[in-house]
N, C-alpha and C positions, 0 to 999 in steps of 0.2 A: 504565496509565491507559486509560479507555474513553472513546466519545465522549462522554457525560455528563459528565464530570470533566473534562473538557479545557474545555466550553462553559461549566462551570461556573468553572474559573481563572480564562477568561479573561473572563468577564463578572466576575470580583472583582475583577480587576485592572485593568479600561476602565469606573470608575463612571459615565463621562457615557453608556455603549452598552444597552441592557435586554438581559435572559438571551435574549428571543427575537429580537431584534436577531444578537445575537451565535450566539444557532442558525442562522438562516437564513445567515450568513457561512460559519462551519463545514461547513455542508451545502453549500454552494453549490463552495468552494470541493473537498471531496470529491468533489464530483459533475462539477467541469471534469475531473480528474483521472481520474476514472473513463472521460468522455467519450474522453477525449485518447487514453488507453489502448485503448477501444474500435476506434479507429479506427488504430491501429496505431505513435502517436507516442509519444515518449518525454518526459517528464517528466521536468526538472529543477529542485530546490530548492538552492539554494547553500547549500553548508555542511553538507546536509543528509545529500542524495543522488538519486539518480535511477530513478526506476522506468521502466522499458519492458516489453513484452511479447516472449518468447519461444517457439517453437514447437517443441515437441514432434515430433520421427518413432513414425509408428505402431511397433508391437510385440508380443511374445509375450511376455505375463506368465503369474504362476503364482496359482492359487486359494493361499490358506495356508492352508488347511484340508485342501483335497481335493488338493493339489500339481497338479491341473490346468490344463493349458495355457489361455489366456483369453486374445483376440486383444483390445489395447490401440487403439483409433483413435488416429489422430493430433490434437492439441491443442495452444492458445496457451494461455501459463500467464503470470501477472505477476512480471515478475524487481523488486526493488530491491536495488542497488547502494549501498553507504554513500558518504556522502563525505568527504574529508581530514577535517576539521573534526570531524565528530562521530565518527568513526575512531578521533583525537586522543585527544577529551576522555574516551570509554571504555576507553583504552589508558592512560593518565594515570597516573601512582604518586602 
């Protein structure tokens, strides 16, 4: 599912909300998320799971082409974590 399909569900399924109603929610609420993250905190959705950011140690990596040494900076990367709940329901028989 992409963000179109997601804004578009749930605007089928909130008849009293309009599609751009319900984008500006979407985004908005993408966009706390992203802030949050920015700034170093962690994010959690119950049920869902939790996204936080993690940090990378610089390194020597290799070209895979030319097997040459390439020094790798160091980098925050975004971790998510599942949670119980949605764990569950994709583990499910």
């Amino acid at each position: 599912m992409i963000r179109s399909e997601l804004i578009q569900k749930i605007a089928d399924e909130n008849s009293h909300l309009t599609q751009r109603h319900v984008e500006r929610i979407v985004n908005t609420v993408f966009e706390e998320i992203i802030e949050a993250l920015a700034k170093g905190d962690r994010v959690e959705l119950r049920g869902f799971g939790a996204f936080s950011v993690k940090s990378r140690d610089a390194r020597v990596g290799r070209n895979p082409r030319t097997g040459e040494a390439v020094s790798v900076e160091d980098k925050k990367v975004p971790f998510f974590k599942t949670g119980k709940l949605l764990r569950d329901r994709l583990n499910s028989k």
